[in-house]
N, C-alpha and C positions, 0 to 999 in steps of 0.2 A: 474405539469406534471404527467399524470399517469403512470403507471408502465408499461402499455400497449408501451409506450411511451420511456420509457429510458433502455430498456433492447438489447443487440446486441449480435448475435453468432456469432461463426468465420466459414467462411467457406475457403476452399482452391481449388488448383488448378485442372483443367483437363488435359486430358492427353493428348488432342490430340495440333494442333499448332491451333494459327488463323484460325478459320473461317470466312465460308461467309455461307450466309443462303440455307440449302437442305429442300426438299419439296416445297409444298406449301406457299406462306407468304399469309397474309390477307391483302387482297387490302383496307380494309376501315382503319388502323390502322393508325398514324399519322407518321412522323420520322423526324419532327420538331423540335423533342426538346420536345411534349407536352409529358404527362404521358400514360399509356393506356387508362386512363379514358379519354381521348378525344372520344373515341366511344362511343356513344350513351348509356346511364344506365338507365335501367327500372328494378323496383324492379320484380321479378320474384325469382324460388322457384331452380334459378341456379346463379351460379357466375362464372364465367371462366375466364383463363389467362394464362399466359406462363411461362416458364424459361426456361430461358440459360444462357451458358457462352458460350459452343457451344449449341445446341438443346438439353436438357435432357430427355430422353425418364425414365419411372419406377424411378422416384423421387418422395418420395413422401412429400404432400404438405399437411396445414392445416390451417386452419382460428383461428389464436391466439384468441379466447373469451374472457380468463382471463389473457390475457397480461402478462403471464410471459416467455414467448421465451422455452414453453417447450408444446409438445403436449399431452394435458390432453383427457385420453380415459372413463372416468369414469362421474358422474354428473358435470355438470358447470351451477350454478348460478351466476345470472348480475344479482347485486341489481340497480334499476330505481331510477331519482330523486328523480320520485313522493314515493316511496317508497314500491312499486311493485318489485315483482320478476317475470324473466324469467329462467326457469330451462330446461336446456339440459340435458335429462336424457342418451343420449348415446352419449355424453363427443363433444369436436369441430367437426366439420365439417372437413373430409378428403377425399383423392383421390391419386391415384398412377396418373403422368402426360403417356401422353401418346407420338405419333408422333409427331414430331417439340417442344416437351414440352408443348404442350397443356393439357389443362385440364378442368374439370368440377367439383365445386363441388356443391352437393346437398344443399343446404339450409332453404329447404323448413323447418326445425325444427326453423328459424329464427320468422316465421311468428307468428303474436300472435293473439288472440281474441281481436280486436279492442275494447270492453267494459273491457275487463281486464288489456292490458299493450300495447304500442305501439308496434310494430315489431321492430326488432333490422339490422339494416341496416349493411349488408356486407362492405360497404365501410369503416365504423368505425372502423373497426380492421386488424391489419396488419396480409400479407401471410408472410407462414415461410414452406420454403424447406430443409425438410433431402436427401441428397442421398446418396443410399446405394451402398456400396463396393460390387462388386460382382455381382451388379443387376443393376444399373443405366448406359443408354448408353448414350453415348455423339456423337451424330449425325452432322457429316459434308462433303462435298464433299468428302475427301477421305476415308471414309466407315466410320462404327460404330466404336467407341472403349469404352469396360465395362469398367469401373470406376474401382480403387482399392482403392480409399479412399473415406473416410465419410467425408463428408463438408456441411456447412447449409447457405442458404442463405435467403434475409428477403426483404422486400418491407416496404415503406412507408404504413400509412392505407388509402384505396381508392387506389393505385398503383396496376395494377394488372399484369405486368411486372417484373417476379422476375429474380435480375442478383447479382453477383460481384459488380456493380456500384452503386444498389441500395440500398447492402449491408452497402456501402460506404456511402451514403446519413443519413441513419438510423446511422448509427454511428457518422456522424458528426452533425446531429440534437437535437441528446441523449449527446453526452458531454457537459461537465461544460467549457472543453478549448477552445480556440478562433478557428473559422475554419477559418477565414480568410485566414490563411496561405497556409491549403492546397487545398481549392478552389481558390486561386491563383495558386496554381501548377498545379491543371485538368487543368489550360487558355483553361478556355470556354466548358470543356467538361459536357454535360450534364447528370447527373446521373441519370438520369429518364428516359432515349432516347433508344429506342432500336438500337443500335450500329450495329447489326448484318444486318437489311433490310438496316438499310443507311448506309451502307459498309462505317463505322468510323474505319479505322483502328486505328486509335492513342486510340478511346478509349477500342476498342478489347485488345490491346496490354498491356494495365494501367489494364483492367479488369482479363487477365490472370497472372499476375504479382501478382497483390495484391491479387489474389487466393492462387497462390505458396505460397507467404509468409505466408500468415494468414495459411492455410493448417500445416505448421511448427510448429506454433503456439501452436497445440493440441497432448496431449500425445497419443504415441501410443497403450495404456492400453486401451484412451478411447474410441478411435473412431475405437480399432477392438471388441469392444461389440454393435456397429450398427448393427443391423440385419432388423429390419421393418421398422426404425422409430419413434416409438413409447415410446423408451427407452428415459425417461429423466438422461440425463448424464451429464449436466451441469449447474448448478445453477444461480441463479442472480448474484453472486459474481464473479462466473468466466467468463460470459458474461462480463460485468463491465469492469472488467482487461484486458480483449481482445480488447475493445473496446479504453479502454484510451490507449492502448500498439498503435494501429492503427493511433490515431488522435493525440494523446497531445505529444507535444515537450515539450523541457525543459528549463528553462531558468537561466543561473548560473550569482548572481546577481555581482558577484568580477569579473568579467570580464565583464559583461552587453552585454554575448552574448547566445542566442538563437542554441540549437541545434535542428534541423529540426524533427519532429513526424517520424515515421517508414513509414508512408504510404507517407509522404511529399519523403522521402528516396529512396523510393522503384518505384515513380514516375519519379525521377530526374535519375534514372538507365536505367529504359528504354528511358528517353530522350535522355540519351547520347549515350544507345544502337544503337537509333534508326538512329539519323544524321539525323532526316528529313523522314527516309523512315521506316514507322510505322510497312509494311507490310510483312519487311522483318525481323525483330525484333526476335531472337530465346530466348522466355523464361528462356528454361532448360541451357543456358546460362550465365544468369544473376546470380550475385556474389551476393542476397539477403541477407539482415541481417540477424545474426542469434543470436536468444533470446531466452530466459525462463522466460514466466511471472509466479508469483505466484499465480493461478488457485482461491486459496481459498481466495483473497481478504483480506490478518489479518487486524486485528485493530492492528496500531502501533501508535507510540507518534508522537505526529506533530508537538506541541511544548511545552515550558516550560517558564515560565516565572517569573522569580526573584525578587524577595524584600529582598536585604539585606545591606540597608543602612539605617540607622538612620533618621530620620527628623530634621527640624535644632535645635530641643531644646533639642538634644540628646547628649551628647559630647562622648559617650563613650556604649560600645558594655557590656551587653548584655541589650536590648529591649525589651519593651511589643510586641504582634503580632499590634495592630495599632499604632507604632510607626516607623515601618520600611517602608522604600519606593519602587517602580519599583527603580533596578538599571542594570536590564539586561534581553535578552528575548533570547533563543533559537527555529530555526526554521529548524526543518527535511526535508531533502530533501530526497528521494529517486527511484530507477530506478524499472523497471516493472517488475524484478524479487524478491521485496522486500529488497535488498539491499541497504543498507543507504550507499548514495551517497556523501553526506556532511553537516555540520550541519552552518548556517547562522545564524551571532551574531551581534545582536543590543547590544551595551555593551562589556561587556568583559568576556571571558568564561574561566574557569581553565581545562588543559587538563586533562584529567585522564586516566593515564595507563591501571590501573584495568578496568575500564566498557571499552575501548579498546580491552583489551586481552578478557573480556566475549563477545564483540562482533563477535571480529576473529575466536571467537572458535565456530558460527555459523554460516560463511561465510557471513558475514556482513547483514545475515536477519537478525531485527530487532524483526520480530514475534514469531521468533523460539525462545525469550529467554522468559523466566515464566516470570521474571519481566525489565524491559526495561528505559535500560540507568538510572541510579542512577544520582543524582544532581553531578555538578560538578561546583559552584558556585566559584567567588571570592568577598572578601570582600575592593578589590580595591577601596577607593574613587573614582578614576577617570572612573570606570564603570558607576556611576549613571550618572555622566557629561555626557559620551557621547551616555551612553542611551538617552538621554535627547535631543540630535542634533539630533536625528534620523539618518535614514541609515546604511550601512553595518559598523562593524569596525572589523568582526575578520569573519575568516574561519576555521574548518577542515574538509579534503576532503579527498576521501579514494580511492587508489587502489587497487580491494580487488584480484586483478588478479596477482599483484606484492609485495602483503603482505607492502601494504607503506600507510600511513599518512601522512599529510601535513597540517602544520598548519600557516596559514596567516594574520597577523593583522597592524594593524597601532596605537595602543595603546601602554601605556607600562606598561602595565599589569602584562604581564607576571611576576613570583615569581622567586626570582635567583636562587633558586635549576636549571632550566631548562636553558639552554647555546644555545639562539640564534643565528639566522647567521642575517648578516646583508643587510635589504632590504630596497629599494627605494619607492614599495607601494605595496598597498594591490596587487594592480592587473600584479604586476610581477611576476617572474619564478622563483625567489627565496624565499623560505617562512619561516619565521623564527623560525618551528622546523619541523625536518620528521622524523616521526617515522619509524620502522623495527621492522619485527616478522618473525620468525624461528614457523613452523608446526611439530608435530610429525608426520613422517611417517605415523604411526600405529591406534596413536588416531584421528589423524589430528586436535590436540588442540595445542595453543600456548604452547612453552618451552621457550621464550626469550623476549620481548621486549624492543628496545633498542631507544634511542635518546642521540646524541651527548655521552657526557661519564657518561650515567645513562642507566641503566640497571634494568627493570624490571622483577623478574622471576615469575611465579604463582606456587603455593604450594597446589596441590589440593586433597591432604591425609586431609580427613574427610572434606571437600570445602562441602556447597552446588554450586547451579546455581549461586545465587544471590549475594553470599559472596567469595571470594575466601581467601586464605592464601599469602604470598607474601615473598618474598626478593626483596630488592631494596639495587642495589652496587653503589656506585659516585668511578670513578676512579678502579674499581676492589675491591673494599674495601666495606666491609657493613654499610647500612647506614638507615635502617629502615628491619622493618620486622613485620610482624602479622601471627603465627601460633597458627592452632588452638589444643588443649586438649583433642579432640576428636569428635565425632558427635553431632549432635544437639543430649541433654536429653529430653525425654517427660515427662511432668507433668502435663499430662490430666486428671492424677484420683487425680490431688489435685483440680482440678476447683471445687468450690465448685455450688451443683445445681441453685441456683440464677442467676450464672454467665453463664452457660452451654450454652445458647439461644445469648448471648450479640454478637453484631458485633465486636468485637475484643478481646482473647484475651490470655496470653500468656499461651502455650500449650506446646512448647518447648524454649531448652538456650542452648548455647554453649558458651562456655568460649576461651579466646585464649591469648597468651601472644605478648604483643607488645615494640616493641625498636625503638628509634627514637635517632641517634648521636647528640648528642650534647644536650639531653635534660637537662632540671633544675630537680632537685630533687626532684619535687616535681608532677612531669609528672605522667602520668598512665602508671603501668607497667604493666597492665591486662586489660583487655575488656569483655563484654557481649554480645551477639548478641541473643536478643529474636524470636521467630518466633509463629506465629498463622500455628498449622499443627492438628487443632480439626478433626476429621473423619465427623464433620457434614459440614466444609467449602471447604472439598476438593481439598484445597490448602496448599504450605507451604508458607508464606508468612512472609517475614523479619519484625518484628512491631520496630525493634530500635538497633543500634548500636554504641558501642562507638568507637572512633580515637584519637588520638595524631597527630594533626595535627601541624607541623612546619611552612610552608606558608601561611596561615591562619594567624597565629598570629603575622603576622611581623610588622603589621600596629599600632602606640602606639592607638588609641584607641580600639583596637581592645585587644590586648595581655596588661588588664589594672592592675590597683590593685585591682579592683572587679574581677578579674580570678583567680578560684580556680589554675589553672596549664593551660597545653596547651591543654589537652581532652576535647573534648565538644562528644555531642551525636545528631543523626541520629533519629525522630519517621517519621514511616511512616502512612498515613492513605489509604486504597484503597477503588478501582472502586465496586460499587454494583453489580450485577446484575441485568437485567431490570424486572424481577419476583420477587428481594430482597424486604422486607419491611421492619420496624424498628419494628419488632415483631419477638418470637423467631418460630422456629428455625431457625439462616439467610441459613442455604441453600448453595449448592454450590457457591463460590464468585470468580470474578475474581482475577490474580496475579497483575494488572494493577494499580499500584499508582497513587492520583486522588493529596495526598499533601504529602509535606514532608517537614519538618522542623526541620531546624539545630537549637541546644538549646547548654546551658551551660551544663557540665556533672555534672550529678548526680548518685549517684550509681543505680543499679536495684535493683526494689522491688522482692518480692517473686516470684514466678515463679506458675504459676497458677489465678493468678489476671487480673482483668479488664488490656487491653492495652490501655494505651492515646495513640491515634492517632493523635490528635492535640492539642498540647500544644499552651499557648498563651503568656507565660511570660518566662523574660530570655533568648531572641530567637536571633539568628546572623542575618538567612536564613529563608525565606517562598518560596515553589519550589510548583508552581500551573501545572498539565500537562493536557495536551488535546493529545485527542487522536480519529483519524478517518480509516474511512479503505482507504486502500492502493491505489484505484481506484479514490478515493475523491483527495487525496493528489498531484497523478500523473496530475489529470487534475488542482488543482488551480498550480502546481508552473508553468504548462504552461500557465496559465492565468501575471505570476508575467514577471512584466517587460514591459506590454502592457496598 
């Protein structure tokens, strides 16, 4: 699909109510249903066409060349199969639309020197309407009325009919998610049709609706810098997110129910607005949803996928890396403002308070943290089992509006430190743990985490992002804790120059002291947490930390006579850049971890040495993560479940 292809803006509402057509209409135009290209097309050195929503007089309009939903005023080359260029030295094809929305644009820069390069046909590229605030009239029986907002709307290529519905069409031809659902909801109305000469109210009414809304959609930063038209202000990525915010539903797979796409939503309002009678329908009315998608599209994690069970000639933990199997798989769900909605577990997942509270303390965006969701693996035998039956067997789900978590499963996974409630299945209303978190006022970062009689506090005196400090009370009483000695130290002027160029390695250490009730004497009462924070990677990036892990070690092959004590250690390795090479210098890198791998502890080397990223022996855990943007994700989970 080219890019010409899968790219969609949002446009929004007019102001004025239902129309029906003022002026002139064109008696040869169709209002069957067909597209405008039913009229007669002969290549000529003009292209014309309309828009509305009512009649848009001073919008203006442009022939997308280079397919990316943005009007380019400067050179535009179309590389040809044959491998010819046609070069547009004074950027796409434009026009301000005039009476009734009519328009004309000049094309004649189309035509080429038939021995040089074929001519490039109008019909191959989709029209795209800015209208400008302040300047764009909207034409109907009951007089003019200027426009106050910016909104864009887009046609199929070869459509030369630009509306709200065709907007719609373009959008649900560009997603990954099923439309079935919400061409089920138009019943029968034709996206392509001009609505206006064949007095459709029903689809008048769906077309100024889903204006209003998407309209919402767009900050007010951006759309009051519309001035011509010509300002590119919205990228691919937040085209994308508009787009899937529009068409994709969502589908929770612990319940195996379907929540309806925004536009599914916003159709099913005016139905019931409407009782039948389309044309009495008052818009400014309608209780439309109201969202914030995430504009910039982040890369966030999509999933994670565990190996941390032995193979059968293994009796006891710890393992080479090809010794351990899939015992469990994590999969991210989340809603169109990049909020992680819930995490779906093939297998068995260990909750984790910590990457929780660094969650909450970004409003459950996922993108906003440098480095995102840390493993929270169990080394449950019974995980690989029912990884192995396939299907859901665990959930948690977040209300990030009521500061709560909820955690669902039908294993029995779970490690006793944590006090269950007791449930009948996955898919009822009682989950067998829910978390609670208190916000600071001031910072608006957690100060409490709580579940049943455990209590998480964070300690974030000398914390990075990606590590925090902790107390944890059972009972009111203390029961672990990791605080740290002070900030990460640099030891960048000990790298020696060999090393200076390497993709990983350590740069700074912080030390921290750790307690665990009830430990054997021979536990770690100190930790290391290394980081790569070199001036040449741009990041600070966690390479390995050590725990005293209590629930971990409750399994006899797991906590063996081969274990030094109950600490084992964290190495992480990360995501490249797509400019990175395995040459030095690496270059700005991302904070995005690609593995990570829980090992047996051993103490830290020097501080200034190569980082292992990926160790292969003595290992529990191997944590593989994928990760796409947030547009991609939105549309496959509306695909899950069909």
């Amino acid at each position: 699909m080219s890019l010409n292809q899968k790219l969609l803006f949002p446009f929004a509402i007019t102001t004025a109510m239902l129309v029906s057509a003022c002026g002139e209409q064109n008696p040869d135009r169709p209002v069957d249903g067909r597209d405008f290209d039913g009229v007669n097309y002969t290549a000529s050195d003009e292209y014309s066409g309309q828009v509305f929503d009512g009649y848009l007089k001073n919008a203006f309009v442009w022939l997308d060349i280079d397919g990316d939903g943005l009007y380019t005023s400067g050179t535009v080359t179309v590389d040809l199969p044959s491998g010819n260029q046609v070069v547009l030295s004074n950027g796409e094809p434009s026009v301000l639309s005039g009476e009734n929305g009519n328009f004309t644009l000049d094309v004649s820069a189309l035509r080429q020197d038939p021995l040089v390069a074929p001519s490039l046909n109008p019909r191959d590229y989709r029209l795209w309407v800015q209208l400008l605030p302040g300047q764009t009239v909207e034409q109907s029986r009951s007089g003019d009325v200027v426009l106050d907002q910016a909104h864009r709307l887009v046609a199929p290529a070869g459509v030369r009919i630009v509306t709200p519905l065709t907007t719609l069409e373009v959008a649900l031809r560009d997603s990954e998610a099923p439309s079935s659902f919400l061409r089920s909801a138009l019943n029968g109305v034709n996206t392509l049709a001009d609505y206006i000469q064949s007095d459709n109210a029903r689809a008048q009414a769906y077309a100024q609706a889903l204006s209003k809304f998407m309209a919402e959609l767009i900050p007010v930063d951006i759309a009051s810098q519309v001035s011509t038209g010509r300002e590119r202000l919205l990228d691919a990525d937040a085209q994308d997110v508009l787009r899937e915010t529009l068409v994709s539903g969502s589908y929770d797979a612990r319940l195996d129910e379907r929540t309806p796409s925004y536009g599914e939503q916003v159709i099913a309002l005016v139905d019931e607005a409407a009782g039948g009678r389309y044309a009495n329908v008052d818009i400014n009315a309608l209780a439309l949803p109201s969202v914030t998608p995430d504009l910039t599209n982040p890369l966030v994690i999509a999933s994670q996928l565990v190996k941390a069970r032995p193979d059968s000639g293994a009796t006891e933990y710890p393992v080479s890396l090809s010794r351990l199997q899939r015992s469990s798989r994590f999969d991210f769900v989340y809603d169109e403002s990049g909020r992680l909605s819930r995490v779906n577990v093939q297998g068995c997942l260990q909750p984790d308070m910590h990457e929780m509270t660094r969650l909450a303390n970004v409003g459950g965006r996922m993108g906003e943290l440098d480095t995102q969701w840390m493993p929270g693996v169990t080394l449950s035998p019974e995980s690989k089992t029912r990884y192995d039956e396939e299907g859901l067997d665990e959930q948690l789900r977040f209300d990030w509006e009521n500061n709560t978590a909820y955690f669902d499963s039908n294993t029995n996974c779970l490690p006793s430190l944590f006090t269950p409630a007791t449930s009948e299945s996955l898919a009822d209303d009682v989950p067998e743990l829910t978390f609670t978190w208190t916000l600071d006022a001031d910072s608006g970062r957690v100060t409490s985490m709580t579940q049943g009689n455990r209590a998480f506090m964070p300690e974030y005196a000398d914390a990075t992002s990606t590590l925090l400090g902790y107390r944890i009370e059972v009972n009111s009483a203390d029961a672990e804790t990791r605080l740290f000695n002070g900030s990460p130290a640099s030891c960048e002027g000990s790298i020696a120059p060999e090393d200076a160029g390497l993709r990983a390695v350590v740069s700074a250490r912080q030390t921290y002291d750790l307690t665990l009730l009830g430990s054997p004497a021979n536990a770690l009462a100190s930790g290391v947490a290394d980081f790569d924070a070199r001036t040449i990677t741009g990041q600070t990036r966690l390479t390995r930390y050590d725990l005293v892990s209590g629930y971990l070690m409750t399994y006899p092959e797991v906590y063996s006579s081969s274990a030094s004590s109950e600490a084992l250690t964290w190495q992480f390795a990360y995501q490249a850049t797509p400019t990175e090479e395995d040459v030095t210098p690496p270059g700005p890198q991302s904070p995005l971890i690609v593995v990570a791998r829980l090992k047996e502890y051993e103490s830290a080397g020097t501080c200034g040495i190569p980082a292992i990223e990926s160790p292969e022996a003595n290992l529990y855990a191997d944590v593989l993560y994928e990760y796409l943007p947030l547009a991609t994700l939105l549309a496959r989970n509306a695909n899950e479940g069909n």
